[in-house]
C-alpha positions in Angstrom: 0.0 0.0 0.0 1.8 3.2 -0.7 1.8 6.3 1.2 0.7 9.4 -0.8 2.8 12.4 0.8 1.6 16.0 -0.1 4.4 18.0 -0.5 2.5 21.2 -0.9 0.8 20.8 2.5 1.5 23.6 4.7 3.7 22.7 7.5 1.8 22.7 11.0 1.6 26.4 12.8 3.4 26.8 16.1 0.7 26.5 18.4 2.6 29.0 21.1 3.5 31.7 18.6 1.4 34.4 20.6 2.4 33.5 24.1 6.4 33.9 22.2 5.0 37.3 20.6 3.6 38.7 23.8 6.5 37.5 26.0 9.1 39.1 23.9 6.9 42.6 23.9 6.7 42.3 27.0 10.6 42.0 27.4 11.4 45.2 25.7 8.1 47.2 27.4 10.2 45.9 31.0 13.7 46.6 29.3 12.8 50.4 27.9 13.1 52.1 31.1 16.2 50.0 32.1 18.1 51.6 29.2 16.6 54.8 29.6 17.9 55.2 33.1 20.9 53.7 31.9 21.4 56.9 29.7 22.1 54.5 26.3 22.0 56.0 23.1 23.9 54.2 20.7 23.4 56.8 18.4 25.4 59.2 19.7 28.3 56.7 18.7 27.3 57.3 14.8 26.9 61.6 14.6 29.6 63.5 13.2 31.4 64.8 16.3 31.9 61.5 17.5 32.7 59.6 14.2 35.1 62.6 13.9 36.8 61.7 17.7 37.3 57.7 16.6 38.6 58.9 13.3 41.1 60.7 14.9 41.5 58.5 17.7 41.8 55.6 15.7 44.3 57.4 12.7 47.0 57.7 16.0 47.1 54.0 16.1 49.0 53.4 12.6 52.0 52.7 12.3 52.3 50.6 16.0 55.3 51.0 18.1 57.7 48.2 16.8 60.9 49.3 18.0 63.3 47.0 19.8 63.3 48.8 23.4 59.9 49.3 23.3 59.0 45.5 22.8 61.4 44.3 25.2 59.5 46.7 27.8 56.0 45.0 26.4 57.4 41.4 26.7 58.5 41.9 30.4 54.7 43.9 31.0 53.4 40.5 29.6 55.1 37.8 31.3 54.1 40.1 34.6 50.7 39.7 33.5 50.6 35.9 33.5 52.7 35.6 36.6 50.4 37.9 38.7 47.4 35.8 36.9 49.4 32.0 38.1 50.6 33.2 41.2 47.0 35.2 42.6 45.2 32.1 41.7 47.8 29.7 43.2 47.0 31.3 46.4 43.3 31.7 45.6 43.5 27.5 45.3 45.0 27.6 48.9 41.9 28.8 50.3 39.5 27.9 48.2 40.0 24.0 48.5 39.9 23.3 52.5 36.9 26.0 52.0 35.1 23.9 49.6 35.5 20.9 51.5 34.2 22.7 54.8 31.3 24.3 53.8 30.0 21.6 50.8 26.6 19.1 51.9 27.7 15.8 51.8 25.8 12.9 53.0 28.4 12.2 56.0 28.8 13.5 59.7 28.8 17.3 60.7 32.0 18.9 59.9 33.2 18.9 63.1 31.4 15.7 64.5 34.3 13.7 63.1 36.9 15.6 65.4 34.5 15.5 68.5 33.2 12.1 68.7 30.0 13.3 66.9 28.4 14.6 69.6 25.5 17.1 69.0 27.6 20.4 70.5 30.3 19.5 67.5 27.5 19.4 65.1 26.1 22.7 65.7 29.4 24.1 66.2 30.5 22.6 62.9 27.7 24.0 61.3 28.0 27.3 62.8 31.1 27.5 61.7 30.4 26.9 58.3 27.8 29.6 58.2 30.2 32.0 59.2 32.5 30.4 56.5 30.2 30.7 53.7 29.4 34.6 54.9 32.9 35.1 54.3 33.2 33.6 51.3 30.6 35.7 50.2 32.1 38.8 51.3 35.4 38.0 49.4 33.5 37.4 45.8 31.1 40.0 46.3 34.1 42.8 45.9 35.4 42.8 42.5 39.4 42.7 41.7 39.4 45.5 40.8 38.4 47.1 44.3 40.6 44.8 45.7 43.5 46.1 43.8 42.3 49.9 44.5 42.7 48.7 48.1 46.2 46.9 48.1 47.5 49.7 46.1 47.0 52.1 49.1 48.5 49.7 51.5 51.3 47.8 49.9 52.0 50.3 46.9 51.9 50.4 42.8 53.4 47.2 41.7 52.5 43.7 41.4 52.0 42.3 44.4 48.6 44.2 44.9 47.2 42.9 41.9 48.3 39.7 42.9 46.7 39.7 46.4 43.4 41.4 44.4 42.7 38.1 42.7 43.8 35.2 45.5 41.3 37.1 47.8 38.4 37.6 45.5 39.2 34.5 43.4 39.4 32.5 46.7 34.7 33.6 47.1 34.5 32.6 43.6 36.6 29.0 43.5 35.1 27.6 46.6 31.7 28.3 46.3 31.8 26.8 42.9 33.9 23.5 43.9 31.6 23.2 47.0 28.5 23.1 44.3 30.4 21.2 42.1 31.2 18.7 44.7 26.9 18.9 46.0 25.8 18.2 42.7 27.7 15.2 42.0 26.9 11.2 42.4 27.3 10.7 45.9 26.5 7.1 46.2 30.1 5.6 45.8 30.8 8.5 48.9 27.9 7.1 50.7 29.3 3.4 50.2 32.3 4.3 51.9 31.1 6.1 54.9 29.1 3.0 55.7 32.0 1.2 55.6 33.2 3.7 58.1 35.9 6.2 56.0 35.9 9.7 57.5 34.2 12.6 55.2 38.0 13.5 53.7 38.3 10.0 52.5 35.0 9.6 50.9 35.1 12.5 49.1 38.8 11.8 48.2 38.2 8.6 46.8 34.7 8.3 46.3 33.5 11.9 44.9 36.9 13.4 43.2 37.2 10.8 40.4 34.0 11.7 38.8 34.2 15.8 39.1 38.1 15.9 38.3 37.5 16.9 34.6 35.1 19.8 36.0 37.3 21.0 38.6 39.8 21.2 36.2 37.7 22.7 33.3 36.7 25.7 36.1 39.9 26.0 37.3 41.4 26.6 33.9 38.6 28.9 33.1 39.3 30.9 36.2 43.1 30.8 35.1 41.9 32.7 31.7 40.0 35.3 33.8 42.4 36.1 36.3 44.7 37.3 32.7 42.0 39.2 31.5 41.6 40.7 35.3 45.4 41.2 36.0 45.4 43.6 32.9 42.3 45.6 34.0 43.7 46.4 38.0 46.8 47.4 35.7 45.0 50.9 35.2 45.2 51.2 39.0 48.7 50.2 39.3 48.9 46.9 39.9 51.5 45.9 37.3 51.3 44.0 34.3 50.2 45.5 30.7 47.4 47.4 31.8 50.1 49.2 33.7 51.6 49.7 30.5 48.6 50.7 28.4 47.6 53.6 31.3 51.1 55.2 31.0 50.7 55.5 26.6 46.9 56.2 26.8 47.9 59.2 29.6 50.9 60.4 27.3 48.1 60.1 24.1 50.5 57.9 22.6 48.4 55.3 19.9 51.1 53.4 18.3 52.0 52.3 21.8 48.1 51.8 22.5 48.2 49.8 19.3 51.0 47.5 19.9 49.5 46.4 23.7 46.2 46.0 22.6 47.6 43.1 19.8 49.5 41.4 22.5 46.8 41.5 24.5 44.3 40.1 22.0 47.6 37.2 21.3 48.3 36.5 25.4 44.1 35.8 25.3 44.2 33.6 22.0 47.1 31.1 23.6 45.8 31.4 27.0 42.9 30.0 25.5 44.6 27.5 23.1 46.5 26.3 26.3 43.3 26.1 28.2 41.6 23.9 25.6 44.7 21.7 25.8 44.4 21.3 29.5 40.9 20.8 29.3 41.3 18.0 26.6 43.8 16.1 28.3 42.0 16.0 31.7 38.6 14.7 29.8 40.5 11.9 28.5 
């Protein structure tokens, strides 16, 4: 028996095409005031003083510094860049992991019960304490780098160091409150198996959860790695070192062949911290 198909048929309607038309309306009736109070008005980018200003600002970027002593001054400003990205979240890692561990929901003992014979005072202290943890945590992440670096700069000086101190501190909120969900949403069964066989908490999640989140620690870790670059170079217009350091100076002294010259090692240092990242990533996942 064959099966006639009618290709001219008219293909079914989408039976929620109003509820899609009235939600998005709706969307930009709620958005309207937000950019209105926001003062945006991309057309002001388009009028003929300011396509006059980028013209001009823009014609100062051609040819780009190339010469010998200036690149050697850029390389340094780069590796300075990396190192204050590897070493803020080295110590970021320091913190973050024992916080993780302290402050994640695992099906095992109070925090504390383990070191106090379980009784019910080291469970509420335990939990207390990571309350107070998680407040603190909170605190760290909610201040950006960048205030953090406004911060150091007054107390230890321009340089490095406060740009590396800006991320361990607020990259220490944002690594253990992900680990600690990363760790909550995971299978917790082979963890359960071996507290019932008596293992302490560390040992069940050591052996039990780790194994199975490993590649997504990793994957967020490296990610991090990528933004802490990205960060270093921003808290460098504060003076916390690095190539943003560097582009403050020629952007003050209206210097854009220097500008020029950062901003493509800048767009490079992202494009193989990213290459390197996927690398990482790909040989974790294996």
């Amino acid at each position: 028996m064959l099966n006639h198909v009618h290709l001219d048929a008219a293909p079914p309607r989408d039976p929620a095409w109003r509820a899609r038309i009235s939600l998005s309306l709706l969307g930009l009736i709620l958005l309207w005031p937000v950019f209105r109070y926001a003062e945006f008005k991309p057309w002001e980018l388009i009028d003929a003083q300011s396509a006059h200003a980028t013209a001009q600002f823009v014609a100062q970027f051609f040819p780009p510094e190339l010469s010998p002593e200036f690149l050697r001054l850029i390389l340094a400003a780069t590796w300075q860049t990396i190192a204050i990205a590897t070493a803020g979240l080295s110590l970021a890692l320091l913190g973050a992991i024992p916080a993780a561990y302290l402050i994640a929901h695992m099906p095992s003992p109070a925090r504390l019960g383990v070191l106090v014979g379980q009784l019910s005072a080291g469970q509420w202290l335990g939990r207390i304490l990571g309350l107070v943890l998680r407040w603190c945590l909170m605190i760290l992440r909610s201040v950006p780098e960048l205030v953090w670096a406004l911060l150091f700069v007054r107390i230890v000086g321009l340089g490095a160091t406060a740009g590396v101190l800006a991320i361990a501190l607020s990259y220490t909120g944002m690594l253990a409150k992900v680990y600690a969900e990363i760790i909550e949403s995971s299978d917790s069964s082979a963890g359960e198996s071996l507290l019932r066989q008596g293992c302490s908490r560390f040992t069940a999640l050591l052996y039990g959860t780790l194994p199975s989140i490993r590649a997504e620690l990793y994957s967020y870790t490296i990610y991090r790695w990528e933004c802490a670059i990205r960060g270093s170079v921003i808290m460098g217009f504060v003076g916390a070192g690095g190539l943003g350091q560097r582009m403050d100076e020629s952007l003050k002294m209206l210097n854009g062949a220097e500008v020029a010259t950062i901003l493509c090692v800048f767009v490079l240092l992202i494009a193989l911290a990213d290459g390197f990242s996927q690398l990482v990533r790909r040989h974790f996942s294996a």
